[in-house]
SEGUPA-841352 format. One record per residue (C-alpha): x, y, z negated. Coordinates in steps of 0.5 Angstrom, whole numbers, plus 500, padded with zeros to 3 digits. Each point is the difference from the previous one (the first is absolute). Example, Ala and Ser with C-alpha at 12.3 -4.5 7.8 and 13.67 -1.06 7.14 Angstrom:
BEGIN
525491484
502507502
This chain:
BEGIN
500500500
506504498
503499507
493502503
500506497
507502501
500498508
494504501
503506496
506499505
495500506
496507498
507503499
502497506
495503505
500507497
507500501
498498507
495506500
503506497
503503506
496503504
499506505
495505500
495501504
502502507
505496501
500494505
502495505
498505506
501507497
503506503
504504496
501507501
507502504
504507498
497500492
502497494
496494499
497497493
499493499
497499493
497493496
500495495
505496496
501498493
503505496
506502500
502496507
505502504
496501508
504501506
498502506
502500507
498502507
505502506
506499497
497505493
501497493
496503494
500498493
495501494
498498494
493497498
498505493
496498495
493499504
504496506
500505505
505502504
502505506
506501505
501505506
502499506
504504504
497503506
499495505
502501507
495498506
499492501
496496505
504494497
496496496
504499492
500497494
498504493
503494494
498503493
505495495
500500492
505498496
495495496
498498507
503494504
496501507
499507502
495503503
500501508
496505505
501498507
499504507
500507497
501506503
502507499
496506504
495505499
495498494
493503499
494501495
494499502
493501495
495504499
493497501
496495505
502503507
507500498
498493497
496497506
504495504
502498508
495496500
494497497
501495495
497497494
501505494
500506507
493498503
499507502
507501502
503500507
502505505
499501507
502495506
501495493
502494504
505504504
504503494
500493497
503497506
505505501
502501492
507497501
505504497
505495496
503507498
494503496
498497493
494501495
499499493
493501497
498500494
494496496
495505497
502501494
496505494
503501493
500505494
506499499
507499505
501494502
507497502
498495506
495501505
500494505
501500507
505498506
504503506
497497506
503500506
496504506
497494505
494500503
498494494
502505495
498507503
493498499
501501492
503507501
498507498
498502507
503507500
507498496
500495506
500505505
504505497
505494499
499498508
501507502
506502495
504494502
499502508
502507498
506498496
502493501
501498493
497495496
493503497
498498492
492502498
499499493
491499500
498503494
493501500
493499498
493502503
496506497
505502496
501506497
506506500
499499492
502492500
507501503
502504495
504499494
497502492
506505499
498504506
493500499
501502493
504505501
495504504
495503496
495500506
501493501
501498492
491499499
500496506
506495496
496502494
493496502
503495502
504498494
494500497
496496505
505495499
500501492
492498500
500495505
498493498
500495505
493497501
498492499
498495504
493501498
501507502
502498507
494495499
494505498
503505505
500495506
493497498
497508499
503500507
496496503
494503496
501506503
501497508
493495500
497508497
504504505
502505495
507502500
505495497
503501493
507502498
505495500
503499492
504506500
508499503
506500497
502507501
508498501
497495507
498507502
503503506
498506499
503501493
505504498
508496501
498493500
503499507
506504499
500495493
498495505
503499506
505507500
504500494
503492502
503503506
504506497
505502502
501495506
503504505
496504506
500506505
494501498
491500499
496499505
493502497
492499501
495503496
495503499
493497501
499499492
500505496
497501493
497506497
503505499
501500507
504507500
505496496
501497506
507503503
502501492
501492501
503500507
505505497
502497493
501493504
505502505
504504495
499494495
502496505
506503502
502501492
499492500
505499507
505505498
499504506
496504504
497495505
496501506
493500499
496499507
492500498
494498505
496505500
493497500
497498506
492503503
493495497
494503499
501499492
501506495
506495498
503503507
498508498
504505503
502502493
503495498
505500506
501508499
502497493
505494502
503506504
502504494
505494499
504503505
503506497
504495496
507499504
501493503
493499502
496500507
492498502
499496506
492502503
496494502
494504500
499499507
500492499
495499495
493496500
494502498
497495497
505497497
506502495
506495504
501503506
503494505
505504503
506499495
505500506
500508500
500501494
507496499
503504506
498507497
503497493
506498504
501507504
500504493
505495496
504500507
500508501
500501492
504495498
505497505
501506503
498499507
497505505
493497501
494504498
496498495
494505499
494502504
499508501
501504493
496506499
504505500
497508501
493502501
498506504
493503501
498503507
494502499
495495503
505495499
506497496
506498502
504494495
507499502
504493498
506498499
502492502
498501508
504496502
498498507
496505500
493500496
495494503
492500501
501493503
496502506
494501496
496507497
504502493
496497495
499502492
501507500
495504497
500508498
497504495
499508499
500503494
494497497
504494499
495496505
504496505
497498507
503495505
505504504
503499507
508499500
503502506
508498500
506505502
507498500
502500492
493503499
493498498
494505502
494499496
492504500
493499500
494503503
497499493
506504496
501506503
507502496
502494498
504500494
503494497
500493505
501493498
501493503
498493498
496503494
496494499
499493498
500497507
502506505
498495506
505500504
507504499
504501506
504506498
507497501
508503502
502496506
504496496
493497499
500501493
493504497
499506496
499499492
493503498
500507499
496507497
504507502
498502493
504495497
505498504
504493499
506501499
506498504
505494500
C-alpha cells in the first residue's frame, strides 16, 4: 500500500513537472513574428526555473518568479519567409518545447465586433457570414505566407493569462475560419510588401468599445467610472439562477407561445458573460495576449452602444490610448467607419462620433459608407473593406506612395445660389461613376435641408436647390442609409459622410 502510495505520489510529480513549462497565449507552430522590434515570449514554469529560448540564432535566458512566470526579449528580427523553429528549455525539463514552421514578417491585431469577426466563408458557428463570390475567394485562398491566430470568445471579470487558440496557415480549407476583413487585408498587405503576413483575431460580435478596456483605465475616467461602478454592483448582487428556475422560465415560455403573448425574460445572466459590459473582454481575451509583438490594430465597432450613447468617443478614445500604454508605443490605430443599414445603430451621429478619434495622432478611418446593405448590419462586401485598411496601413505605416483617403472636405465658399465644397485627397480627379451626384443636401439659414443638385468642377463640388435660396450649410450621407453614395476620388476611394458646419477632421 505504501509502495502504491508512493509510486503515484512520484507519477503526479511527474506530470506536473512534464506540464510546468509553457508558453503564453499567442505562441504556436505556424505563428508569425513581427520583424524589426523587440519580440517578448513569455510563459510558464515551475518557480525558479532556468527557461532558455531560442530562435534564429538568438538565445535569452530567464528565471520563473514565484508564481511560475517568466519573460525574455528577443532582438529584433529580420524579414524571414523560411519556416524556423522556436525551443523554449527548463532547467527541470529534459524535453524542450519546440514550435515548428515559424516565420517573421508583419503582424497585426484585429478586434472589434461582428463585422471584424465575421469570416470568408459561411461555417457552423458563422451561419450568417460569407463574402461576395465566397466559393472564388475560398478556392484561391492559398498563401502558405499568411497565417491567422483566432481567439476563442472569452468573457471575465478578472484577467485572464490564457485564451485559446491557434495559428493557421492560409489554405483554401482553413480561409474559411478566417476573419474576413483581416484575410483580405493580409492578402493585400503580402501583395504589396512580399513578407510574410500574421492576423491576430481578437473579436467578438455585438461588443461594446466598454468591454475592451482595462479596469484601471475606465476608473480613472470620471466620466467612465459610473458605467464601471454599476457593474461591480451587478455583479455583486448577481445570484446564479437554478435549474428550477430555468425549468419554470421554460414552462411559462410555452405558456405565453400557446396564449400569444409575449414570451418572459429569460432568468437574469451573468453579468461577467456579457459583452456589453465593461472590461470582460479585455480581461477575457486582450490581457492574454499582452505585449505580443505587433505593428498595429485594425478596429470594427461600433453598431452596439450602450446609453449614455454620448459616451461613445470617450471610450474610443480611452481605448487607444489604454491600448497603446499597454503595448509600450503609439500603435497605429485603423477603425472602420460604419457602413450604411437602415438601422438607427448606423446613424450618422455616431460615424461623426467615430471620426472624433481621428484627432489623436496615428489613427486613419477607412469609409465603407457606399458599400452598405439596407437590410442587414453585415454587409458581404469584405473585400473592399480589407483593400481600403490595406491603403491606409501602406501609406501611413509602411510609407508607400498610394492614396488612401477619399475627397476631405476642406473649404466652404458661398456664391449666392450655391455652395462651393472643396476637398483634398483628389487623386485621379473627383468621381461621379458615370452617374448624378447623389446624397448631398442644403440648407438655408432655418437649418431645414433639401435634396441638392451636385455638379463636379476640378477639386470642387458646387451644390444649390431650387428650395433654398442662400444655402447656408451642405451635408452629404447624412442618414442611416443614404441609398447609393457614388461621391469618389479617381483612386476609387469614397468620401466620408460629412456636414460643412462640423467638419470631419483631416487624416
Amino acid at each position: 500500500m505504501i509502495r502504491r502510495s508512493l509510486a503515484l505520489a512520484l507519477t503526479g510529480l511527474f506530470c506536473a513537472r512534464a506540464f510546468a513549462l509553457d508558453l503564453g497565449s499567442p505562441f504556436t507552430s505556424h505563428m508569425v513574428l513581427q520583424c524589426d522590434q523587440p519580440v517578448p515570449v513569455w510563459g510558464t514554469a515551475d518557480a525558479g526555473e532556468q527557461v532558455t529560448v531560442a530562435f534564429a540564432g538568438q538565445k535569452r535566458t530567464a528565471t520563473a518568479d514565484d508564481q511560475g512566470n517568466w519573460r525574455v526579449e528577443l532582438q529584433p528580427l529580420k524579414v524571414s519567409v523560411d519556416a524556423q523553429p522556436l525551443t523554449v528549455s527548463g532547467s527541470e525539463n529534459e524535453d524542450p518545447l519546440e514550435l515548428t514552421d515559424v516565420l517573421v514578417g508583419e503582424v497585426w491585431l484585429c478586434s472589434g465586433q461582428s463585422n471584424m469577426d465575421f469570416t470568408v466563408a459561411k461555417t457552423d458557428k458563422y451561419y450568417f457570414a460569407g463574402v461576395n463570390n465566397e466559393a472564388a475567394e475560398v478556392a484561391a485562398a492559398d498563401y502558405p505566407d499568411i497565417r491567422m491566430f483566432t481567439g476563442e470568445w472569452t468573457r471575465s471579470y478578472t484577467p485572464q493569462a490564457r485564451v485559446a487558440g491557434q495559428w493557421k496557415v492560409c489554405t483554401p480549407e482553413n480561409v474559411r475560419e478566417f476573419s474576413a476583413i483581416g484575410y483580405f487585408f493580409a492578402r493585400d498587405l503580402q501583395r504589396a510588401l512580399h513578407v510574410p503576413v500574421g492576423i491576430v483575431t481578437l473579436t467578438y460580435g455585438a461588443s461594446t468599445a466598454q468591454a475592451w478596456i482595462r479596469r484601471e483605465a475606465i476608473a480613472a475616467d470620471p466620466r467612465l467610472k459610473p458605467v464601471l461602478d454599476e457593474f461591480d454592483a451587478k455583479v455583486k448582487a448577481y445570484v446564479p439562477p437554478t435549474e428550477d428556475d430555468f425549468k419554470r422560465w421554460m414552462t411559462a415560455a410555452e405558456k405565453a407561445k400557446t396564449a400569444k403573448r409575449r414570451p418572459p425574460r429569460r432568468p437574469h445572466p451573468d453579468p461577467t458573460q456579457d459583452q456589453h459590459n465593461p472590461t470582460v473582454l479585455y480581461n477575457g481575451m486582450i490581457a492574454p495576449v499582452v505585449p505580443f509583438a505587433i505593428r498595429g490594430v485594425l478596429w470594427y465597432q461600433g453598431e452596439s452602444i450602450t446609453a449614455p450613447r454620448e459616451l461613445f468617443p470617450v471610450w474610443n478614445e480611452t481605448l487607444i490610448n489604454d491600448w497603446r500604454k499597454l503595448w509600450g508605443r503609439r500603435l497605429p490605430f485603423y477603425f472602420c467607419q460604419l457602413a450604411s443599414q437602415r438601422a438607427a445603430s448606423n446613424g450618422p451621429d455616431v460615424r461623426e462620433w467615430q471620426t472624433e478619434a481621428l484627432k489623436l495622432p496615428g489613427t486613419a478611418m477607412a469609409v465603407t459608407v457606399d458599400i452598405g446593405d439596407e437590410h442587414s448590419v453585415h454587409p458581404k462586401d469584405k473585400q473592399d473593406v480589407g483593400d481600403r485598411l490595406c491603403r491606409i496601413a501602406l501609406a501611413k505605416t509602411y510609407g508607400r506612395p498610394v492614396e488612401y483617403s477619399g475627397p476631405q472636405l476642406v473649404g466652404v465658399k458661398s456664391f449666392g445660389g450655391a455652395l462651393e465644397l472643396t476637398f483634398s485627397h483628389t487623386t485621379g480627379g473627383l468621381s461621379d461613376h458615370g452617374q448624378p451626384l447623389h446624397a448631398f443636401e442644403v440648407a438655408g439659414a432655418d437649418g431645414h435641408f433639401f435634396p441638392a443638385r451636385a455638379n463636379l468642377d476640378g477639386n470642387s463640388v458646387f451644390v444649390s436647390s431650387p428650395d433654398v435660396a442662400v444655402p447656408v450649410t451642405a451635408r452629404y450621407a447624412w442618414s442611416a442609409y443614404p441609398g447609393l453614395c457614388n461621391f469618389y476620388n479617381g483612386d476609387g476611394l469614397p468620401a466620408a459622410p460629412f456636414r460643412t458646419d462640423a467638419p470631419m477632421p483631416r487624416y
